[in-house]
N, C-alpha and C positions, 0 to 999 in steps of 0.2 A: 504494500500500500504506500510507504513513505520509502525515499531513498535517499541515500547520500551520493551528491554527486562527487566526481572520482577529482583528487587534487592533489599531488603527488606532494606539495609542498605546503600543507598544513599541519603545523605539529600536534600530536594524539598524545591521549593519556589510556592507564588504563584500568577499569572500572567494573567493578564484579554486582555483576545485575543478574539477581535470583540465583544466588551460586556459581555464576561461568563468569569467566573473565571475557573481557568485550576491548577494544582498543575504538576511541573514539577520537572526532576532534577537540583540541581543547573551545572554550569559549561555546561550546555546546548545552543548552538547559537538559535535565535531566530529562522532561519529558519527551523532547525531541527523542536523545539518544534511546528512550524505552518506544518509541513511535517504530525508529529506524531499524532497530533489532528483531520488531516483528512481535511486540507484547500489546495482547490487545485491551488486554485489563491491569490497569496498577493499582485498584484498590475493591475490596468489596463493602458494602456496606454495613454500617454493623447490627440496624436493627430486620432488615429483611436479606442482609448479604446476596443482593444485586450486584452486578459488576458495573462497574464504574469506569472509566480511561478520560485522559486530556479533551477537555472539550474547547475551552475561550482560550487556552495557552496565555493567558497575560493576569493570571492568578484570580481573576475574581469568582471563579462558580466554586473553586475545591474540588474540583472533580477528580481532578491528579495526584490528590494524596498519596504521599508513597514512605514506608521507615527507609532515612537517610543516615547511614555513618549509627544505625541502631537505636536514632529516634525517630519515634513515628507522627506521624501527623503534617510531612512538610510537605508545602507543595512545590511539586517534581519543573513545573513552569517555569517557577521562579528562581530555580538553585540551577546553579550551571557547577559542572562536573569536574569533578577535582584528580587527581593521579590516586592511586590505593580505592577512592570512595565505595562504599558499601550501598548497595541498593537494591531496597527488597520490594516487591509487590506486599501493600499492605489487606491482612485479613479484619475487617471489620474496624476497630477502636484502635487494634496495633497493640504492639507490646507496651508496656507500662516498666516508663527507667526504673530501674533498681529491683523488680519483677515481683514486687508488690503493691498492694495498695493500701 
């Protein structure tokens, strides 16, 4: 559906989205990068756990929720992609830091 066009001379980082390492550009939003990888849901809902994916890209609906670097609740629009970053497709509410409440 979405694709990266080919650019031999843009520097990549590289970015573990849902367990697989990915090599991206930098200066890339995460949702982009979850678009272009071929993920069509990055979050579910948590009272009916619908699926959910990137809709307005420019942060205002939340639809792109995603756990980033193991907090949950960011939106994936708005964050552009770091080297190491951790990124998971979030289930429902997302983990809760310190794995209590």
């Amino acid at each position: 559906m979405f694709k990266q066009l080919p650019n031999s001379g843009i520097e990549t980082v590289e970015v573990i989205l849902n367990r697989q390492k990915v090599r991206v550009p930098l200066n890339t939003t995460v949702a982009a990068m979850a678009l272009v990888q071929g993920l069509r849901v990055t979050r579910t809902t948590p009272v009916s756990g619908s699926p959910r994916a990137p809709f307005c890209m420019m942060g205002v609906c939340y639809e792109c929720l995603m756990v980033i670097d193991g907090k949950a609740n960011q939106r994936a629009c708005a964050t552009y992609v770091k080297q190491g970053m951790r990124v998971e497709t979030q289930q429902g509410a997302g983990p809760v830091l310190g794995g209590t409440l």
